[in-house]
NUZAFI-531681 format. One record per atom (N, C-alpha, C, O): residue number from 0; residue in one letter; x, y, z. Coordinates in Angstrom, 3 decimals, padded with zeros to 6 digits. Layout:
num/residuo/x/y/z
NUM/a/X/Y/Z
...
END
This chain:
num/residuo/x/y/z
0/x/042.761/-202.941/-066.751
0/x/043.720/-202.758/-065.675
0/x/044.434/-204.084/-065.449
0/x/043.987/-205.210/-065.669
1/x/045.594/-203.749/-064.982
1/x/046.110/-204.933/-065.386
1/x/047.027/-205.147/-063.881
1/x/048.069/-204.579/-063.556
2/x/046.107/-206.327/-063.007
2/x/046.726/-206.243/-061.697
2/x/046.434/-207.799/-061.312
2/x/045.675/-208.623/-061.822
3/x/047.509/-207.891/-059.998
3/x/047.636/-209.690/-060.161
3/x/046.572/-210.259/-059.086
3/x/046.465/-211.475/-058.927
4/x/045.831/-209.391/-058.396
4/x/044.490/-209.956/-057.781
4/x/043.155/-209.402/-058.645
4/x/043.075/-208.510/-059.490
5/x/042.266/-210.194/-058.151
5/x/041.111/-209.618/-058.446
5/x/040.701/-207.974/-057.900
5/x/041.093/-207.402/-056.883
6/x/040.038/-207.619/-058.670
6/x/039.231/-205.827/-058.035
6/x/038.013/-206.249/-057.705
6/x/037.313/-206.858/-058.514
7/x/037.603/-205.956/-056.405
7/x/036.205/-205.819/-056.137
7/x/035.207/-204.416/-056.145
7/x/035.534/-203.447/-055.460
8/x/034.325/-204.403/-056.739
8/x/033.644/-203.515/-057.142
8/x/032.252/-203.803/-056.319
8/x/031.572/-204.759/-056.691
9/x/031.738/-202.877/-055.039
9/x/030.544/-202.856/-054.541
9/x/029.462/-201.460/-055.591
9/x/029.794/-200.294/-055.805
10/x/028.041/-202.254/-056.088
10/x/027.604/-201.107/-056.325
10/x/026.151/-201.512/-055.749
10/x/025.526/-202.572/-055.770
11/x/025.830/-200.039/-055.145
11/x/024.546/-199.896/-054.164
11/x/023.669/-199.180/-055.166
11/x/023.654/-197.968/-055.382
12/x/022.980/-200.071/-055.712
12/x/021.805/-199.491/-056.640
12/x/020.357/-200.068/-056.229
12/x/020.296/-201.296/-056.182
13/x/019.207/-199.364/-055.930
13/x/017.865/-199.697/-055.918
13/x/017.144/-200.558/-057.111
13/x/016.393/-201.534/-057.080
14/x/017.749/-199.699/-058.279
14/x/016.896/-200.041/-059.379
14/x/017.499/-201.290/-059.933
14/x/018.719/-201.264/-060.090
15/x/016.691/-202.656/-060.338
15/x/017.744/-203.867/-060.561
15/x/017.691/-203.554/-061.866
15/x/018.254/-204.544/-062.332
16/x/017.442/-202.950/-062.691
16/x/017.670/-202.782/-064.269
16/x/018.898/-201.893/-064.176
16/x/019.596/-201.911/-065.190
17/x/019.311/-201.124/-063.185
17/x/020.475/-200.236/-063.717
17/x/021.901/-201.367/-063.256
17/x/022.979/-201.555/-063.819
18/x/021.241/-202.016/-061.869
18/x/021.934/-202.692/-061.747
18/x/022.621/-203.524/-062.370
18/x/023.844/-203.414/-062.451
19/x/021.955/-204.483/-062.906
19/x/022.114/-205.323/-064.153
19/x/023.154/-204.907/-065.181
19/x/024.106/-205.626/-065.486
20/x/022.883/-203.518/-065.778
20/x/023.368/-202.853/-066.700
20/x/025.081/-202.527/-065.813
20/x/026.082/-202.590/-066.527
21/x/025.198/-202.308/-064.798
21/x/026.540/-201.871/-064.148
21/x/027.208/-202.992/-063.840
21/x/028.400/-202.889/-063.550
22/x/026.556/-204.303/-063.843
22/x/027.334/-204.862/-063.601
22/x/027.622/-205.819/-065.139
22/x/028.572/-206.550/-064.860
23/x/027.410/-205.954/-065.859
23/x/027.435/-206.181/-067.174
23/x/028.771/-205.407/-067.648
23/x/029.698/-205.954/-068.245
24/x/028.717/-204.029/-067.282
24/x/029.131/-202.601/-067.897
24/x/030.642/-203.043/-067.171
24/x/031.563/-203.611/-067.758
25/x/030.625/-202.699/-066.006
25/x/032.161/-202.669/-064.835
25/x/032.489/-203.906/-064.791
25/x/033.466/-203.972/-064.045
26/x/032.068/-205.499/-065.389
26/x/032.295/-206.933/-065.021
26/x/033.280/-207.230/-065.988
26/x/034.304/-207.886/-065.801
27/x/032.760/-206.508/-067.416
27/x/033.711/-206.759/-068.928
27/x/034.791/-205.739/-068.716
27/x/035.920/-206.000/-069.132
28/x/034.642/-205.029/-068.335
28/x/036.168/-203.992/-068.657
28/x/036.761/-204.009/-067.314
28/x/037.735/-203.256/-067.331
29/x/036.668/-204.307/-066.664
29/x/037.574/-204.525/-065.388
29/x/037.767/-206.331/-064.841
29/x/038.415/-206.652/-063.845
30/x/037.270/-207.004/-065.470
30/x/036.986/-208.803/-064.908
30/x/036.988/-208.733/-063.694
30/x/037.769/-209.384/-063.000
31/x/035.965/-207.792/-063.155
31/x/035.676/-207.557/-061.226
31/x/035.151/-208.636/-060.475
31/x/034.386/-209.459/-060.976
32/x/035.472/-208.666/-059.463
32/x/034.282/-209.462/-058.458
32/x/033.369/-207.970/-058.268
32/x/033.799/-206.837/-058.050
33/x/031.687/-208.538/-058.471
33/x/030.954/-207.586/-058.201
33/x/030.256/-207.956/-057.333
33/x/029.747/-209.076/-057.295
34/x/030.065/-206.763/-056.193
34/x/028.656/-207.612/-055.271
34/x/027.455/-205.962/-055.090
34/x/027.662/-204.788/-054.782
35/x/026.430/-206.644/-055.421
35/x/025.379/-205.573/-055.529
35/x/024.542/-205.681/-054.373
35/x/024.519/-206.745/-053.753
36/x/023.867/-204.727/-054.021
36/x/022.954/-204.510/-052.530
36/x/022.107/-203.352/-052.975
36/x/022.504/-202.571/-053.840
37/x/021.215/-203.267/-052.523
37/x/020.079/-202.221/-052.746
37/x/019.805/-201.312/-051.809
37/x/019.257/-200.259/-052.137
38/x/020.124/-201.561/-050.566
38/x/020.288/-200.602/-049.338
38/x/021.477/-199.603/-049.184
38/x/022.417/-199.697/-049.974
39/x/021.483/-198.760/-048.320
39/x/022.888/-198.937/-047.873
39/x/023.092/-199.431/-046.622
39/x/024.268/-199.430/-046.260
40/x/022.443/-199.770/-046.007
40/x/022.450/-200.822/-044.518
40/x/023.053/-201.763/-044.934
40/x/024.072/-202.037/-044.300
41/x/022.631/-202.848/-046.415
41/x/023.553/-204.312/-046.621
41/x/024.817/-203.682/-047.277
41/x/025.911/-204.170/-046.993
42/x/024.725/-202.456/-048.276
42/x/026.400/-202.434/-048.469
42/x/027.086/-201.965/-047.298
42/x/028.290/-201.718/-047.365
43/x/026.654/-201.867/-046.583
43/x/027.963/-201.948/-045.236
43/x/028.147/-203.047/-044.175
43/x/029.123/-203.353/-043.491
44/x/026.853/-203.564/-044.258
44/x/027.411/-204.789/-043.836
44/x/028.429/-205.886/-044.503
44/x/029.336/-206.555/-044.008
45/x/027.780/-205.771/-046.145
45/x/028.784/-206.559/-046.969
45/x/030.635/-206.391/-046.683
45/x/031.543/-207.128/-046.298
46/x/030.481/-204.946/-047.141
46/x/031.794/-203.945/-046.422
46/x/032.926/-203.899/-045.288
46/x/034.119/-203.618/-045.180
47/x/031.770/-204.375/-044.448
47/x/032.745/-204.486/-043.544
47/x/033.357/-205.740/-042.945
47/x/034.196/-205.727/-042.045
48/x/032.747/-207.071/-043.659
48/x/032.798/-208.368/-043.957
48/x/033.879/-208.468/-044.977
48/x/034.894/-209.124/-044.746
49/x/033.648/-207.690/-046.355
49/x/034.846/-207.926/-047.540
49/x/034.930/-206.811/-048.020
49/x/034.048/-206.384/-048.765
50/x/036.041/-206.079/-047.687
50/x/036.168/-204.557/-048.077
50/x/036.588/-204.729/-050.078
50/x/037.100/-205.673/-050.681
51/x/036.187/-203.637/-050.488
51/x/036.037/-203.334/-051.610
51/x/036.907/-202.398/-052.172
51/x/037.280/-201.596/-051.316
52/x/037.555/-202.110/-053.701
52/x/038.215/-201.524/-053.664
52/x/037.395/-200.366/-054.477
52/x/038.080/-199.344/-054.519
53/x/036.312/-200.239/-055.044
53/x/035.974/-199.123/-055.604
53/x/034.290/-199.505/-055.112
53/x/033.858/-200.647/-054.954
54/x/033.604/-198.377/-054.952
54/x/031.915/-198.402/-054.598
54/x/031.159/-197.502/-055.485
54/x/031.528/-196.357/-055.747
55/x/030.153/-198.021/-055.910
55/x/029.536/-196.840/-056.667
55/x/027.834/-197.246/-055.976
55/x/027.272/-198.342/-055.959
56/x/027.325/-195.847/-055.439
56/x/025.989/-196.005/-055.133
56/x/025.147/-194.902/-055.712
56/x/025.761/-193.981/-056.251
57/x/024.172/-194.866/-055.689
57/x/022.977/-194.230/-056.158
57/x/022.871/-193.413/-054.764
57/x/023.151/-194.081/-053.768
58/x/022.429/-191.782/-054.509
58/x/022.520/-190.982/-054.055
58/x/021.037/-191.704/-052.942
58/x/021.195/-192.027/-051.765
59/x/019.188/-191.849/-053.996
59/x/018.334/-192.050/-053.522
59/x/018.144/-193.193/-053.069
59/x/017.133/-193.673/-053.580
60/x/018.770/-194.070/-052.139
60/x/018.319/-194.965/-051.526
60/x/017.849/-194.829/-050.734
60/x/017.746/-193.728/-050.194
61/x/017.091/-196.444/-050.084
61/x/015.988/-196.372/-049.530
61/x/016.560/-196.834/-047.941
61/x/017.470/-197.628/-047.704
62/x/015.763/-196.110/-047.004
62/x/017.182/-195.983/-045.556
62/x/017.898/-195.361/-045.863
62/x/017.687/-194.379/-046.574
63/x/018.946/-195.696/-045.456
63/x/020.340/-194.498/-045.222
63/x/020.643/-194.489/-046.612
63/x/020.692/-195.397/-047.442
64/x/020.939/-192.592/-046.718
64/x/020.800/-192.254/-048.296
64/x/022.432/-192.278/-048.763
64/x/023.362/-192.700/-048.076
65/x/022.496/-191.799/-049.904
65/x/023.846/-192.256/-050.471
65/x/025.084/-191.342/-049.675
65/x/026.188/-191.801/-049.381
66/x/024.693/-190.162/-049.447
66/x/025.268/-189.533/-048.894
66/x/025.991/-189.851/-047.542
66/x/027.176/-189.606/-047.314
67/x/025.092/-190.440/-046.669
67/x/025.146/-190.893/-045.609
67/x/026.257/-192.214/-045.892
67/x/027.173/-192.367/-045.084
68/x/026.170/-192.821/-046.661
68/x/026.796/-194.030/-047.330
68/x/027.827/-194.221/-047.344
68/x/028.584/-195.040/-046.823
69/x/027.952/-192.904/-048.392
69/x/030.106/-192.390/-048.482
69/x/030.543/-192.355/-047.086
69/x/031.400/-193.080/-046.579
70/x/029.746/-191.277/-046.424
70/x/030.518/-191.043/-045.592
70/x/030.633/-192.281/-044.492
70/x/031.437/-191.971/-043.613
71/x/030.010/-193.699/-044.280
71/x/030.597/-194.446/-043.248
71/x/031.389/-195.029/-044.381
71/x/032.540/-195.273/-044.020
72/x/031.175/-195.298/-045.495
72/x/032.194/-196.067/-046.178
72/x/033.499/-195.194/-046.492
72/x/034.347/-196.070/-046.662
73/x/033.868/-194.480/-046.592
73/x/035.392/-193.029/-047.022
73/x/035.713/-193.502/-045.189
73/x/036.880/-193.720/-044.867
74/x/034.493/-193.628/-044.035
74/x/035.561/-193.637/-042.593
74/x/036.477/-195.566/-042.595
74/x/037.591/-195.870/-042.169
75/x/035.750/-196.170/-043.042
75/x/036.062/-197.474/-043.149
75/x/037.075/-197.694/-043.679
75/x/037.901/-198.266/-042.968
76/x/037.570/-197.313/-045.362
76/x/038.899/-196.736/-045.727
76/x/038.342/-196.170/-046.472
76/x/037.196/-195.719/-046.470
77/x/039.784/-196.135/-047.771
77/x/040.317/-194.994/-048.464
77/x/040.084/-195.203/-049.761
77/x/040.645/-194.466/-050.572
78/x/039.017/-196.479/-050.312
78/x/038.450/-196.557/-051.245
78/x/038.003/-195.582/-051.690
78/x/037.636/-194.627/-051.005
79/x/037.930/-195.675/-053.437
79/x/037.250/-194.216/-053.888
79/x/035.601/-194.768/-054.063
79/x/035.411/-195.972/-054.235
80/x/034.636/-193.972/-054.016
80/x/033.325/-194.187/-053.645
80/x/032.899/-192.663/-055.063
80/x/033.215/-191.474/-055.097
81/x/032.045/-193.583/-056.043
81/x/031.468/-192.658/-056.643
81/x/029.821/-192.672/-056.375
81/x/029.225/-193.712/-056.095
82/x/029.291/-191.618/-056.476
82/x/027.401/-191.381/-056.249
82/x/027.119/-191.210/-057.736
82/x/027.831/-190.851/-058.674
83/x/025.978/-191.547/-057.651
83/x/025.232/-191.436/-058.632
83/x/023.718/-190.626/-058.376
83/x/023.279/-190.864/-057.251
84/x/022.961/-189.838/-059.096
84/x/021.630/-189.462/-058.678
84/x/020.850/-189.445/-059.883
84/x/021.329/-189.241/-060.998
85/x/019.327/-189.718/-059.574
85/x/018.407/-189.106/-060.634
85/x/017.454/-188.381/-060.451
85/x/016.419/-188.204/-061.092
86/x/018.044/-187.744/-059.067
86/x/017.797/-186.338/-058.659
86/x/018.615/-185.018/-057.992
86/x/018.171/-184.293/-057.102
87/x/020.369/-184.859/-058.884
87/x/020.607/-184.845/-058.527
87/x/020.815/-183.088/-057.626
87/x/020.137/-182.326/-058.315
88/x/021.284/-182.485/-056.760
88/x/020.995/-181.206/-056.419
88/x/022.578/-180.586/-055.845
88/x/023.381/-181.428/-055.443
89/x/022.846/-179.593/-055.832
89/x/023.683/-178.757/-055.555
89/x/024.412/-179.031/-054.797
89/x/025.635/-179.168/-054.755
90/x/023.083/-179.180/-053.708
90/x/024.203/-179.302/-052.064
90/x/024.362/-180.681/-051.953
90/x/025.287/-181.008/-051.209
91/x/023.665/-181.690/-052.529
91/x/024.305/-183.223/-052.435
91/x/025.483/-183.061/-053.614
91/x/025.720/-184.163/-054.107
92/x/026.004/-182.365/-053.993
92/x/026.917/-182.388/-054.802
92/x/028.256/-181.854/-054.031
92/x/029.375/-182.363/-054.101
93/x/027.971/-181.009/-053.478
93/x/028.876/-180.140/-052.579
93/x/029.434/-180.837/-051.480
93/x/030.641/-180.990/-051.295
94/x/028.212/-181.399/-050.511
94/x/027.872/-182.463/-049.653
94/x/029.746/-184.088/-050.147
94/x/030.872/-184.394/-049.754
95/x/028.755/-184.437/-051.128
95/x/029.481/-185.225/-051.715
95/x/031.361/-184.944/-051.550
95/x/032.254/-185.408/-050.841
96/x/031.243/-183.767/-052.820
96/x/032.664/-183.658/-052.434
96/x/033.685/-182.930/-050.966
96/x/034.908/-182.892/-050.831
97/x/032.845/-182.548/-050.263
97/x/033.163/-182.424/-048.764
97/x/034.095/-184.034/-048.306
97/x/035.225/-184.376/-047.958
98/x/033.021/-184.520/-048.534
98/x/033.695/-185.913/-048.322
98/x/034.370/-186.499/-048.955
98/x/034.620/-187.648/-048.590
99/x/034.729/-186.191/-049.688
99/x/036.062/-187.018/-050.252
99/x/035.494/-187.719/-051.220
99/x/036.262/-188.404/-051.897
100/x/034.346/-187.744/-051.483
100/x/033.595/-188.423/-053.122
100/x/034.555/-188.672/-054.399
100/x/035.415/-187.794/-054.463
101/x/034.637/-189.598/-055.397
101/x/035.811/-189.173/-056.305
101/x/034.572/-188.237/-057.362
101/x/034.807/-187.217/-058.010
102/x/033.192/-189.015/-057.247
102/x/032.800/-188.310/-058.394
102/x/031.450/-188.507/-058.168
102/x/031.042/-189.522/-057.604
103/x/030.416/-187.255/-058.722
103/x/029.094/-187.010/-058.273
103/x/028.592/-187.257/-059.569
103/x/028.670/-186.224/-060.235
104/x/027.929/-188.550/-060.437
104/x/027.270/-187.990/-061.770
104/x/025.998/-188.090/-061.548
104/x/025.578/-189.031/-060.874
105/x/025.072/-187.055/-062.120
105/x/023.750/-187.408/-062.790
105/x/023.408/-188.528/-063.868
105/x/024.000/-188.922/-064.873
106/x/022.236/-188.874/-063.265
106/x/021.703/-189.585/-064.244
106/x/020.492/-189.141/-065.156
106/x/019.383/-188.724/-064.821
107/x/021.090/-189.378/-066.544
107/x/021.476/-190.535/-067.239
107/x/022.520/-190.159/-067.205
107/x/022.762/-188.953/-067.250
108/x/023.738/-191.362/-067.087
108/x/025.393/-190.819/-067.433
108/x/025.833/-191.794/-068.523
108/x/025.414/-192.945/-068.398
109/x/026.623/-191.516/-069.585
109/x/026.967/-192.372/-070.588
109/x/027.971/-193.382/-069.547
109/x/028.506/-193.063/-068.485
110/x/027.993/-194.217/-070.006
110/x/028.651/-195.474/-069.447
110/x/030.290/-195.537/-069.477
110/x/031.115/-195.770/-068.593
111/x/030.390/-195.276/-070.658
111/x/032.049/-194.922/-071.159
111/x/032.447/-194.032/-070.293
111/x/033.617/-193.664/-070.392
112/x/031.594/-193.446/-069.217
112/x/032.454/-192.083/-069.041
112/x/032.479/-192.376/-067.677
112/x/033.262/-191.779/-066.939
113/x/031.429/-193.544/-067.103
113/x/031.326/-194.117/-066.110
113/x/032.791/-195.143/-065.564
113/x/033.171/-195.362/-064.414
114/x/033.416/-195.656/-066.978
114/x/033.680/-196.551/-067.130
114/x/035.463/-196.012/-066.751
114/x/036.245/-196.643/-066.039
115/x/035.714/-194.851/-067.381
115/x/036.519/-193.769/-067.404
115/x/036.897/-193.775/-066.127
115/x/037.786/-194.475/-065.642
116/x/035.923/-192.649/-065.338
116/x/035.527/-192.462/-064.059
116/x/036.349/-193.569/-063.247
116/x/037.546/-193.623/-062.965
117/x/035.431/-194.312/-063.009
117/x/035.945/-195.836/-062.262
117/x/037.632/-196.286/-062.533
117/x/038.362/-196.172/-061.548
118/x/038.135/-196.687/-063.570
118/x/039.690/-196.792/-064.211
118/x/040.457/-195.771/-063.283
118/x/041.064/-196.129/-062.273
119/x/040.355/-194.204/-063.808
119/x/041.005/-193.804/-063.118
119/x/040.833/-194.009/-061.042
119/x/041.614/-194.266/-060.126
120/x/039.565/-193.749/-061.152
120/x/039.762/-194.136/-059.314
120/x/040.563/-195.165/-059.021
120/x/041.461/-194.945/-058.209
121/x/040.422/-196.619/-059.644
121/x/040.785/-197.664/-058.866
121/x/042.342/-197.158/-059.336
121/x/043.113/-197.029/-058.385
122/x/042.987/-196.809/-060.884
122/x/044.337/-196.760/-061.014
122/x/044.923/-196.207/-059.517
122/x/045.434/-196.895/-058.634
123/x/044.659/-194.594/-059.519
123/x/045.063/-194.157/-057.988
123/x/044.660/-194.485/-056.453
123/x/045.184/-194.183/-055.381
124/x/043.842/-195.012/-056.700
124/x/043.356/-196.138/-055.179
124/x/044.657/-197.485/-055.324
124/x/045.352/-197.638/-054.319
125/x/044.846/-198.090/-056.126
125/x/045.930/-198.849/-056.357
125/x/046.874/-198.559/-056.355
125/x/047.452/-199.644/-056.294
126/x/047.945/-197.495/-056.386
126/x/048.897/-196.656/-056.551
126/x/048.846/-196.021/-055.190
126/x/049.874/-195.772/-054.561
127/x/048.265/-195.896/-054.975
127/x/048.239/-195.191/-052.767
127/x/048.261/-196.642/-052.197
127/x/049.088/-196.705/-051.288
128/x/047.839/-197.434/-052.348
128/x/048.038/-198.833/-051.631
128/x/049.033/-199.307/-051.978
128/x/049.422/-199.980/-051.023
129/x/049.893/-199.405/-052.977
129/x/051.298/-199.834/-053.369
129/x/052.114/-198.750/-052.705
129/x/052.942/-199.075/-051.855
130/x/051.927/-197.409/-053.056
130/x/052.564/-196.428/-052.404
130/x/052.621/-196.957/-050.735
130/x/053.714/-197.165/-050.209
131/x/051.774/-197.081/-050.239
131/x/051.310/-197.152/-048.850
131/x/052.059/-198.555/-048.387
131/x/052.786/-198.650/-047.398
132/x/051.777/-199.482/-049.182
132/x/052.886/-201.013/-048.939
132/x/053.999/-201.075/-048.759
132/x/054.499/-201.894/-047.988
133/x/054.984/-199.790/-049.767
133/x/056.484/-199.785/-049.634
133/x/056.851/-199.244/-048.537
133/x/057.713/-199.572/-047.721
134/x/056.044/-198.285/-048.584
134/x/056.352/-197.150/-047.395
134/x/056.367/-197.720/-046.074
134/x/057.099/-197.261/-045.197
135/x/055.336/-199.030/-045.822
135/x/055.607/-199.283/-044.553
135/x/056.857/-200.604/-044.364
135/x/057.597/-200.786/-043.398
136/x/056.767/-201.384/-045.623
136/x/057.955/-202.243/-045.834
136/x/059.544/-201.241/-045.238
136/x/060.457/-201.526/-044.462
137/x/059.220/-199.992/-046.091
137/x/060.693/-199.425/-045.898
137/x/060.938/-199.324/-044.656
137/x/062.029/-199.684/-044.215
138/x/059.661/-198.652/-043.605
138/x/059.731/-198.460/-042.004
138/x/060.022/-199.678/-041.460
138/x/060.735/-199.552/-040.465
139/x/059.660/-201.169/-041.811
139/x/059.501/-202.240/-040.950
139/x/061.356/-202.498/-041.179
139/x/062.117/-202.749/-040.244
140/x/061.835/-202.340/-042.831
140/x/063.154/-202.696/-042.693
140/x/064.695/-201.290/-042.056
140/x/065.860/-201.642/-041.870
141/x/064.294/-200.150/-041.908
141/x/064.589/-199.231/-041.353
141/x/064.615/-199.674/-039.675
141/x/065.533/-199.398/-038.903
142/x/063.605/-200.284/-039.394
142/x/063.430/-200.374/-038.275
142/x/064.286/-201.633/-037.119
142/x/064.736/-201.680/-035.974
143/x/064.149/-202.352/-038.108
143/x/065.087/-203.585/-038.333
143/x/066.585/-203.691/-038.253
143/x/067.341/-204.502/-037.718
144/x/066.819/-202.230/-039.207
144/x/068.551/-201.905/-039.270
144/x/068.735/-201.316/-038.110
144/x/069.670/-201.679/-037.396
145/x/067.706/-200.107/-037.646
145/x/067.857/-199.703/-036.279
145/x/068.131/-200.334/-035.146
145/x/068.913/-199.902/-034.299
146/x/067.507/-201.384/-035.072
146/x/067.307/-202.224/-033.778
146/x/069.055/-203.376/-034.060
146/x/069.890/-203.563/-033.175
147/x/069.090/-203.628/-034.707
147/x/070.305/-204.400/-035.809
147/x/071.678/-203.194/-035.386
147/x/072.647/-203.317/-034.637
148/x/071.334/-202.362/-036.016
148/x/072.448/-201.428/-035.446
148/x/072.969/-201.526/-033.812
148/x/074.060/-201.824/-033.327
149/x/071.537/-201.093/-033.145
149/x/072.055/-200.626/-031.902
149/x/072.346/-201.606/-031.331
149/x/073.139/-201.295/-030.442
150/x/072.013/-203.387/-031.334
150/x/072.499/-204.736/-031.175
150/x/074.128/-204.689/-031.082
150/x/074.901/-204.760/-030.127
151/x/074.306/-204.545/-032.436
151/x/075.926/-204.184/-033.078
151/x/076.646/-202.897/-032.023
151/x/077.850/-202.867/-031.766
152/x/075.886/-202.134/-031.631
152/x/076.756/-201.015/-030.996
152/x/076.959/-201.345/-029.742
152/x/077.986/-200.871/-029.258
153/x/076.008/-202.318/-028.735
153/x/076.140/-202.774/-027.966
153/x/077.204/-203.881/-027.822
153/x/078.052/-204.145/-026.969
154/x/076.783/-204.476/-029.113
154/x/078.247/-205.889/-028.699
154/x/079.986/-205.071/-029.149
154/x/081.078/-205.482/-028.756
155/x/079.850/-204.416/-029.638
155/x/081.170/-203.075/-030.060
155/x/081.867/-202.887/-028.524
155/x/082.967/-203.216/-028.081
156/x/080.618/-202.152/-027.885
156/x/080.378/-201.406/-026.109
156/x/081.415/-202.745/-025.413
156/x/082.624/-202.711/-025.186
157/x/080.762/-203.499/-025.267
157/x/081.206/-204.844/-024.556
157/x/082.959/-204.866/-024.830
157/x/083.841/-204.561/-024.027
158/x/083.087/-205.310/-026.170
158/x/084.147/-205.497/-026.824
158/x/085.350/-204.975/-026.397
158/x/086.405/-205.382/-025.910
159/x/084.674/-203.599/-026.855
159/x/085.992/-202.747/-026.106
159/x/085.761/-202.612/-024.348
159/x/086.776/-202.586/-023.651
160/x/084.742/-202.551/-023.857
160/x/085.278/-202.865/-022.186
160/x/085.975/-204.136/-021.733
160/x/086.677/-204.077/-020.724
161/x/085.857/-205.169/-022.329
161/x/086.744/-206.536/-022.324
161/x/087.984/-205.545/-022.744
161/x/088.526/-204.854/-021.882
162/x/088.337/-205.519/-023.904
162/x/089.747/-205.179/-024.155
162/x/090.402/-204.252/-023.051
162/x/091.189/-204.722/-022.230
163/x/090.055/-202.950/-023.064
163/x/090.220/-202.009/-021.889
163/x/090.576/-202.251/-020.580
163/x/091.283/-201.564/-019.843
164/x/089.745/-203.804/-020.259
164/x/089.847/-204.402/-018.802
164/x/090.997/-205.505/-018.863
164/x/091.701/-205.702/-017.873
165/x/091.153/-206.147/-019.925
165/x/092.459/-206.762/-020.359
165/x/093.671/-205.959/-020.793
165/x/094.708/-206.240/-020.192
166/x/093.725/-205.243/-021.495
166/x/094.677/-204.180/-021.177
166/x/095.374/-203.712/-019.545
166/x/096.532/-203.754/-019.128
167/x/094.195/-203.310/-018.959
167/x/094.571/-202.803/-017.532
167/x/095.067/-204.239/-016.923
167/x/096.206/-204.254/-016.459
168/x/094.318/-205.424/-016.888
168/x/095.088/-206.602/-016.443
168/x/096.344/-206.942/-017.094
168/x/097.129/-207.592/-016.403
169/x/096.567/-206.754/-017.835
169/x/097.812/-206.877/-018.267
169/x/098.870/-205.906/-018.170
169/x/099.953/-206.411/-018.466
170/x/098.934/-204.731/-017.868
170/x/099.776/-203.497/-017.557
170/x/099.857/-203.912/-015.967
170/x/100.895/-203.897/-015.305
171/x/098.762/-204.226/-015.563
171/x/099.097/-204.392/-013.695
171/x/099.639/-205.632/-013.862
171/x/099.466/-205.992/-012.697
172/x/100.146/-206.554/-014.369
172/x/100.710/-208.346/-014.799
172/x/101.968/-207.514/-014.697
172/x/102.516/-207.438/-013.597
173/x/102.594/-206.739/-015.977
173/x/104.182/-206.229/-016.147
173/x/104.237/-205.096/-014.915
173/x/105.358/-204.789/-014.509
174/x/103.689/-204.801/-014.630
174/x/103.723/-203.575/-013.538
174/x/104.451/-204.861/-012.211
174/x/105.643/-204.843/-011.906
175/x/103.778/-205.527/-011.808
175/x/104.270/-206.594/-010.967
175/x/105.076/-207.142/-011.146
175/x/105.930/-206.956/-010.279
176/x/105.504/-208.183/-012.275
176/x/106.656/-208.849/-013.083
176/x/107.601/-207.626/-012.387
176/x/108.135/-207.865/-011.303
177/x/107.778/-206.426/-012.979
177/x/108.507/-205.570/-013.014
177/x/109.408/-204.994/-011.835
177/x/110.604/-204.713/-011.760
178/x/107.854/-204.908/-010.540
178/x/108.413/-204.891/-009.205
178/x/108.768/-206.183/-008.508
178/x/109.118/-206.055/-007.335
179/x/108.742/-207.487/-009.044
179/x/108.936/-208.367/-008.385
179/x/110.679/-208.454/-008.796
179/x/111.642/-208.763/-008.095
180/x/110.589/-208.052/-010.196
180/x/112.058/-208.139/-010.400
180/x/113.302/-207.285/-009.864
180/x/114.487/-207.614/-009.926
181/x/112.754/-206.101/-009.319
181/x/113.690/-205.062/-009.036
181/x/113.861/-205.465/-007.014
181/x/114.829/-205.266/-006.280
182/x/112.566/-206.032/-006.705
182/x/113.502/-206.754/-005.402
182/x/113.767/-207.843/-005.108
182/x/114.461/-208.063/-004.116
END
């Protein structure tokens, strides 16, 4: 991916061998800042200290479970948040995509596909935040012309009541001239 800041990548894994392996895996093909946590109590504290642009956690953690996870992290923003399980079941799947999950895999998951997975999230997580940047640029300079405009319509307003009022002073000037001359 080819973008002019760094990507940060939070992943909430228990196990430090998978860990290891994900961050090895997501560090080379993306050149991420990675920060790993084993709870989900510290990835939200981390979180809400240095927001992240993609999360990937493990469903079975220990405390608040993965599920629970997405969902304070999807309210925090609009990062895409993938789960992972190696147990995984129906209704945490369902669960999952209720919430706005980008993606539920079982484990074992090939990596490439992990790797896949992730690319596309952050591409369109990046693309709604650029989307989302112009869009408010366009409102701030819209807003600008507005206020700019109605400035301009006001000093217009003025303009012509000066003229209007000089006009009338000047018609009552020859109006006088006029009667001063006829007696």
């Amino acid at each position: 991916m080819d973008e002019s800041r760094s990507l940060k990548i939070l992943i909430i894994e228990p196990d430090v061998r998978v860990t290891e392996m994900l961050v090895d895996c997501l560090g080379r093909r993306f050149s991420a800042r990675i920060t790993c946590a084993g709870r989900g109590e510290d990835a939200l504290d981390v979180e809400i200290v240095e927001p992240h642009d993609l999360a990937i956690a493990d469903v079975d953690l220990p405390g608040i479970d993965g599920i629970e996870l997405a969902r304070h992290l999807l309210e925090l923003s609009d990062r895409p948040v993938i789960l992972t399980s190696g147990r995984p079941t129906l209704g945490q799947a369902i669960e999952a995509m209720r919430l706005g999950v980008t993606d539920y895999l079982p484990k074992p998951y090939p990596l490439p596909y992990l790797e896949e997975v992730a690319e596309k999230a952050l591409r369109a997580h990046l693309r709604r935040q650029r989307r989302q940047r112009r869009y408010h640029h366009l409102r701030r300079v819209a807003r600008k012309a507005a206020t700019e405009r109605q400035a301009l319509n006001d000093r217009i307003d003025l303009i012509c009541r000066d003229l209007v009022s000089a006009h009338r002073r000047l018609v009552h000037r020859v109006l006088e001239h006029e009667q001063a001359q006829k007696s």
